[in-house]
N, C-alpha and C positions, 0 to 999 in steps of 0.2 A: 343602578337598578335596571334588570333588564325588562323589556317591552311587556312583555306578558305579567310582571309580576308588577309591571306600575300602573296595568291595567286593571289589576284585582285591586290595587290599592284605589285608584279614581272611582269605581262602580263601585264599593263598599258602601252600604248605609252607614249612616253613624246613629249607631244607637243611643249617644247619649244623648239625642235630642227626640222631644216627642211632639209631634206638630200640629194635633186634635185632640183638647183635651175638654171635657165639660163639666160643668160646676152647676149646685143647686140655682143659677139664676133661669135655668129652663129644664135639659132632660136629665142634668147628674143630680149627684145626692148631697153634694159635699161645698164648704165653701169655697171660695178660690183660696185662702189662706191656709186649709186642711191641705187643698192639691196641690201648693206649693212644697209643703212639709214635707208630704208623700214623692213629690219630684225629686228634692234636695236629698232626702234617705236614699232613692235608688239610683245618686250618682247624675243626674242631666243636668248637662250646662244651659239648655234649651228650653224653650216650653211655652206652644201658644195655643189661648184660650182660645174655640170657637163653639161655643155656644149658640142654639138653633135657633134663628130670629123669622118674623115674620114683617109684615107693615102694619099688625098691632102693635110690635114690640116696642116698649116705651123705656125699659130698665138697659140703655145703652151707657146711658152717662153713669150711670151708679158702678155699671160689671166695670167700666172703662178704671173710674177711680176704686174699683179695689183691687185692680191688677199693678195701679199704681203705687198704690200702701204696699203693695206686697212685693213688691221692685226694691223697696229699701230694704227690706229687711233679709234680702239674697242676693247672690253672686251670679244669679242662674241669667239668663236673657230672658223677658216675659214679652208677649207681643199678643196684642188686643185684638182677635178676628170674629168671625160671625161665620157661621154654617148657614147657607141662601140654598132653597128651592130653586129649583126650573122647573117652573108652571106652564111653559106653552113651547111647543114646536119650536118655532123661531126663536126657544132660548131666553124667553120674556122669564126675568125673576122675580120671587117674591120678597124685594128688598124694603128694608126697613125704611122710614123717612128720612132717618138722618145716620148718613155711614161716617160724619165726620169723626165719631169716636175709634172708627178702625183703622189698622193698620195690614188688615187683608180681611179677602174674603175667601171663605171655603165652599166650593160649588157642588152641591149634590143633587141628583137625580134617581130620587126615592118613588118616582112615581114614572108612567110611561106618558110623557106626553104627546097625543097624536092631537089630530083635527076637531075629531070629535067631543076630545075633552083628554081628562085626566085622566088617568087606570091604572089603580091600584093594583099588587102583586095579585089577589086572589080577580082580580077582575081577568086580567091579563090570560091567569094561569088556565080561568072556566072559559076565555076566547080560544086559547089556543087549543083545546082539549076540543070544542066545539069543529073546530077550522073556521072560525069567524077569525083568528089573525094568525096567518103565518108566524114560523119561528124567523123568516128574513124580516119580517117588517119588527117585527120588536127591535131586533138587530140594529138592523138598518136604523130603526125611528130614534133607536137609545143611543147610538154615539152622533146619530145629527146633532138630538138636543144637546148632547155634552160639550159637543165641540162650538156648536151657540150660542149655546149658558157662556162657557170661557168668553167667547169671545164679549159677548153686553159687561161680563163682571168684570174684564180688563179694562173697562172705560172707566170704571170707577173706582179702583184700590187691585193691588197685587194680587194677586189669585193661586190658588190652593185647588186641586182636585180630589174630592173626599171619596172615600170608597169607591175606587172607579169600578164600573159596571156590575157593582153588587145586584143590582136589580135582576140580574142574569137566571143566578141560583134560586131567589126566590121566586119566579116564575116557572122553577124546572127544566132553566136552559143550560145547556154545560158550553162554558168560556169558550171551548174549541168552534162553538157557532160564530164566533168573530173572528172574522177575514182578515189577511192581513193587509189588505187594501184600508180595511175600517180602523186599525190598530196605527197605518198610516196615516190615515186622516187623522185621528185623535191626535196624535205625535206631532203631525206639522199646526195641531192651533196648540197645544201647548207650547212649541218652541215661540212660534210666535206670539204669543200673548206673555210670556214670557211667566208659565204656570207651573208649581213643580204638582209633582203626584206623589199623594198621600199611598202609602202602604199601608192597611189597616191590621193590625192586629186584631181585632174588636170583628170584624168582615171578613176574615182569614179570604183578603182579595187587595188588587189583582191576583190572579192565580201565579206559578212561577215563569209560567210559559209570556203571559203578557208580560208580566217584570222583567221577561229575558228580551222583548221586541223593545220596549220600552225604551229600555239603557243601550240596546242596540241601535238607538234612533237619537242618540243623545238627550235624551226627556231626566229633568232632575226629577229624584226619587226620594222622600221624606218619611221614615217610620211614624205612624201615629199610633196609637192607643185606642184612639174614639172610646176613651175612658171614662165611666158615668160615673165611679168608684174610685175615691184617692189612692185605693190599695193597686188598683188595678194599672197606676201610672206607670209608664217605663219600663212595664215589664215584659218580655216579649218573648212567644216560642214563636208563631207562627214566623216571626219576620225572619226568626235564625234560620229557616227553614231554606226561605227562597234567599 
């Protein structure tokens, strides 16, 4: 095999695996037993639950054992994770009391978190439209805490990065506002932390341009779903895309 053609094969997603997948025990609709049915019909060998927890969330051990009911009855790989907030600057998460049921955590940053507090997309979007916040300090503030988040959620189980910078678009910012300086830093705590990045179907994000720095930067890259819908498992345009 020559150089360039073992390169396409190394940087290929494998779509038979789908690495964000959720079930009726939080934002999906479906059980984990339907979403496994729905996995096995579209051909993945793969397939792990992370479902959006908080430090109310008490239904660990339950979602825990029915991924494990549902391990016997397929060939497929199932792995038990949890979707965690980053609630504060320094990358402080909103983790459950007990992660002993997981086998990773999935790290996302649905919110901007600054000094001040929390800020939601429409908060964000009526600052920046104001110039009460720069489009650098979103920037800037959103791959700090990413790269924060990773690193506190490394301390405690294997790590997943979910929709990386979707926050972007929903504030009206377009992906080309991050630097490649900040695409660096992102890059150097997931190698270190030893993190892969979710490709979201579901967030048609990263865009193809970060997917290209990404793999350029040796950062593992994992197609997900962030499927709320068993129909919706495994199936992918967007990721055929990048």
């Amino acid at each position: 095999m020559v150089g360039a053609e073992r390169e396409m094969v190394i940087e290929a997603l494998d779509l038979t695996v789908d690495a964000h997948v959720h079930t009726g025990f939080a934002a999906g609709r479906d059980s984990v037993g339907v979403v496994v049915s729905a996995a096995d019909r579209a051909g993945l060998t793969a397939l792990t639950f992370a479902d959006q927890v908080t430090p109310e969330t008490t239904w660990l051990p339950a979602y825990a054992d029915a991924v494990r009911r549902a391990q016997v009855r397929t060939e497929m790989t199932l792995r038990v994770a949890a979707e965690v907030e980053v609630v504060q600057p320094d990358g402080w998460l909103a983790l459950p009391a007990d992660l002993g049921q997981l086998e990773a955590v999935s790290v996302a940053v649905s919110r901007l978190p600054l000094a001040a507090g929390l800020l939601g997309a429409r908060e964000v979007r009526a600052m920046l439209a104001t110039g009460e916040l720069a489009a650098e300090q979103v920037t800037e503030g959103l791959v700090a805490a990413t790269v924060r988040g990773l690193e506190r959620a490394s301390r405690y189980a294997p790590t997943q990065l979910a929709r990386p910078l979707s926050l972007l678009a929903q504030v009206g910012l377009d992906e080309a506002a991050i630097q490649p300086d900040m695409v660096d830093a992102l890059a150097a705590a997931c190698r270190e932390t030893g993190t892969i990045v979710e490709v979201s179907e579901a967030w048609r994000c990263p865009s193809a341009r970060i997917v290209a720095l990404l793999r350029a930067a040796r950062v593992t890259l994992v197609p997900a779903s962030d499927a709320r819908y068993a129909a919706e498992v495994g199936h992918w345009q967007y990721l055929r895309r990048v």
